[in-house]
C-alpha positions, 0 to 999 in steps of 0.5 A: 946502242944508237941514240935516241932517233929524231922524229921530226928532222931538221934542215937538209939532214937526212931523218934517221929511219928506226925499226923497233922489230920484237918477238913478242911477249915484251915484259910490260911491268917490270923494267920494261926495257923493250917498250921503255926503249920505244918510248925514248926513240919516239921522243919520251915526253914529247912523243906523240904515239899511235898505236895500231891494234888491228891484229888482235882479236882483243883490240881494245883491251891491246890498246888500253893495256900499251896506252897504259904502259907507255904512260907508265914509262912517261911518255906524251899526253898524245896517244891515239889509235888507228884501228882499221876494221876493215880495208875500207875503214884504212882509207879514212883521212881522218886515221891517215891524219893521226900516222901523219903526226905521230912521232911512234907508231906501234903494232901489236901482235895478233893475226899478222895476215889480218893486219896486212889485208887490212893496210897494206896497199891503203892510205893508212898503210902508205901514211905508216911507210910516210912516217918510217921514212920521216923519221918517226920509230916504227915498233911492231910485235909478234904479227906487227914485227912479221907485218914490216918486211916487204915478204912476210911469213903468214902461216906455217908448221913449226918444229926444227927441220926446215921442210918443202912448202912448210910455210907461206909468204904473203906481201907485208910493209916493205919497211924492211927489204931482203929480209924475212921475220919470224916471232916468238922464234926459240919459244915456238921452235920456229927455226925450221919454218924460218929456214924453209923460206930461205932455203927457197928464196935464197936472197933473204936474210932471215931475222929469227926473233925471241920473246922479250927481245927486239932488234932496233934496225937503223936505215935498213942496215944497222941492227942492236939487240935488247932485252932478254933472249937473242936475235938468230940471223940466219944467211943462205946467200952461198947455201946449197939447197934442194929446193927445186927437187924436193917434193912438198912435206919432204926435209929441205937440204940446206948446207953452207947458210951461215947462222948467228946467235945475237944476245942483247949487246950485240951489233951487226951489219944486215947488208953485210951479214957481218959482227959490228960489235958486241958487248957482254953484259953482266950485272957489274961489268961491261965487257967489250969485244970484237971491233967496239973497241973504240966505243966511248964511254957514253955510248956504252954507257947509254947501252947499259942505261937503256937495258937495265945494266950497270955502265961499265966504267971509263 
C-alpha cells in the first residue's frame, strides 16, 4: 500500500492527491481497518479532520459517531464540521475557512444527490476540490464515495441485468475523472445498474464498491484495496452495445466489457485498466504474485500493517 499521503506539501514537489473512496458500512469498532487507514493519510495525531455529514438524515448523530471513532483511532484534537443545510449555507466563508485547513475531509453516507445540490459548484465545494489537489486525504462513504466522481450515479434500479434508462447520472465533485461509482455494490446487487451506465457511456471506467471495503486511489491513477470485500472494475472501452436502439426498460447488450474482481491486496492501474500487482493475504502469509515481485519488504510489510495482517517475512 502507498505511504502515508503528505498534507501540507513541501518545497516544489508536487502533493500527492489521495482518495479514500469506500462502499459503506466500514466497521467502526473493531480493527477498524478502512477508517484507521483514513486516519494515518490524514496525518494520524497531527491530522486536522473535517467532516462533512450533509448526506444524512442523521447528521449529528453521523457526525458524533465518526468524531468518536477517529479519536478512537488517535487522531488529532482538531476535528470540525462543515454541514451545509443548504446551498446557501455552503457559501459560508467561515465552512470554507475549516476545509482550508483540514489535512482530511470526510463524507458520510446518506442521500448522495442531496449532498451535491448542496455543494457542488459553491465555495464549500470548491474549498473541498482546493484541498484534494493540496495534498489533504479526501475520504467519502456510501453516497460521499459516489458524490467524488465528476458523473455521478443518483438513483436507479437494482438487480444483476443491466437495463436501458435503469439508472440516472447526475453531476458530482470531478475528484475523479472517466470514472463512475457505485456502493454497497455486491450487498445490493448493484451490478446491473453500474453496467447500464457504461454500456451507455462507454468512456467510464466503472468502480463497483463492497461494504467495508475502500479503494485508496493516488493521482487519479493508482488504486490499492482494503478491507473486507473487493473492488469490481468494470472496462467497456472495446464493448459492443445496443444502447442507442434498445427501448427503456429493455435488457442492454454488452458483450466484450472486461471485468475485474479486486480483493484487498490488490494494485491496479485506472489509466490503463490493467493488474499492477497483488498480494494474498492470509493470516500467516504473504503471498506475492503478478509484477510485485519487486516490492521490498517494508512495503508489504506496511500492507499488512495497515489491514491487520501478519507482514510476510524478508
Amino acid at each position: 500500500m502507498p505511504a502515508t499521503a503528505a498534507a501540507e506539501p513541501s518545497g516544489s514537489a508536487a502533493p500527492r492527491r489521495t482518495l479514500l473512496v469506500i462502499g459503506g458500512a466500514e466497521d467502526k469498532r473493531g480493527r477498524s481497518v478502512v477508517l484507521r487507514r483514513f486516519v494515518r493519510l490524514a496525518g494520524g495525531r497531527r491530522s486536522r479532520i473535517v467532516i462533512v455529514p450533509t448526506a444524512s438524515s442523521f447528521d449529528t448523530e453521523a457526525t458524533q459517531t465518526y468524531a468518536a471513532v477517529f479519536q478512537r483511532l488517535r487522531a488529532g484534537d482538531s476535528i470540525a464540521t462543515v454541514n451545509p443545510t443548504s446551498r446557501q449555507d455552503a457559501f459560508d466563508p467561515d465552512l470554507v475557512a475549516r476545509l482550508d485547513d483540514a489535512t482530511g475531509v470526510f463524507m458520510t453516507g446518506g442521500n448522495q444527490l442531496k449532498l451535491t445540490q448542496h455543494i457542488v459548484g459553491t465555495p464549500v465545494g470548491e474549498a473541498i476540490v482546493r484541498a484534494y489537489h493540496r495534498g489533504a486525504v479526501i475520504a467519502g462513504t456510501s453516497a460521499g464515495a459516489s458524490a467524488m466522481s465528476r458523473f455521478m450515479i443518483s438513483m436507479g434500479d437494482e438487480g444483476l441485468t443491466p437495463r436501458q434508462r435503469a439508472s440516472q447520472l447526475s453531476s458530482g465533485l470531478g475528484l475523479l475523472e472517466r470514472v463512475v461509482v457505485d456502493q454497497h455494490f455486491d450487498q445490493r446487487a448493484r451490478y446491473g445498474r453500474l453496467l447500464s451506465i457504461v454500456a451507455t457511456s462507454l468512456d467510464l471506467i466503472g468502480l463497483g464498491i463492497d461494504e467495508n471495503t475502500a479503494a485508496e486511489i493516488v493521482n487519479e491513477r493508482r488504486l490499492t484495496v482494503l478491507g473486507a470485500g473487493a473492488v469490481f472494475v468494470i472496462d467497456g472501452r472495446r464493448a459492443v452495445t445496443d444502447s442507442p436502439e434498445a427501448r427503456r426498460g429493455a435488457p442492454l447488450l454488452v458483450s466484450g466489457a472486461v471485468v475485474h474482481s479486486l480483493p484487498a491486496g490488490a494494485s491496479f492501474d485506472l489509466a490503463d485498466a490493467t493488474l499492477v500487482g497483488f498480494v494474498e493475504h492470509h493470516l500467516d502469509v504473504g503471498v506475492v504474485v503478478g509484477g510485485t515481485h519487486d516490492r521490498s519488504a517494508a512495503d508489504l510489510g506496511q500492507v499488512a500493517s495497515d489491514t491487520g495482517m501478519t507482514p510476510p517475512p524478508a
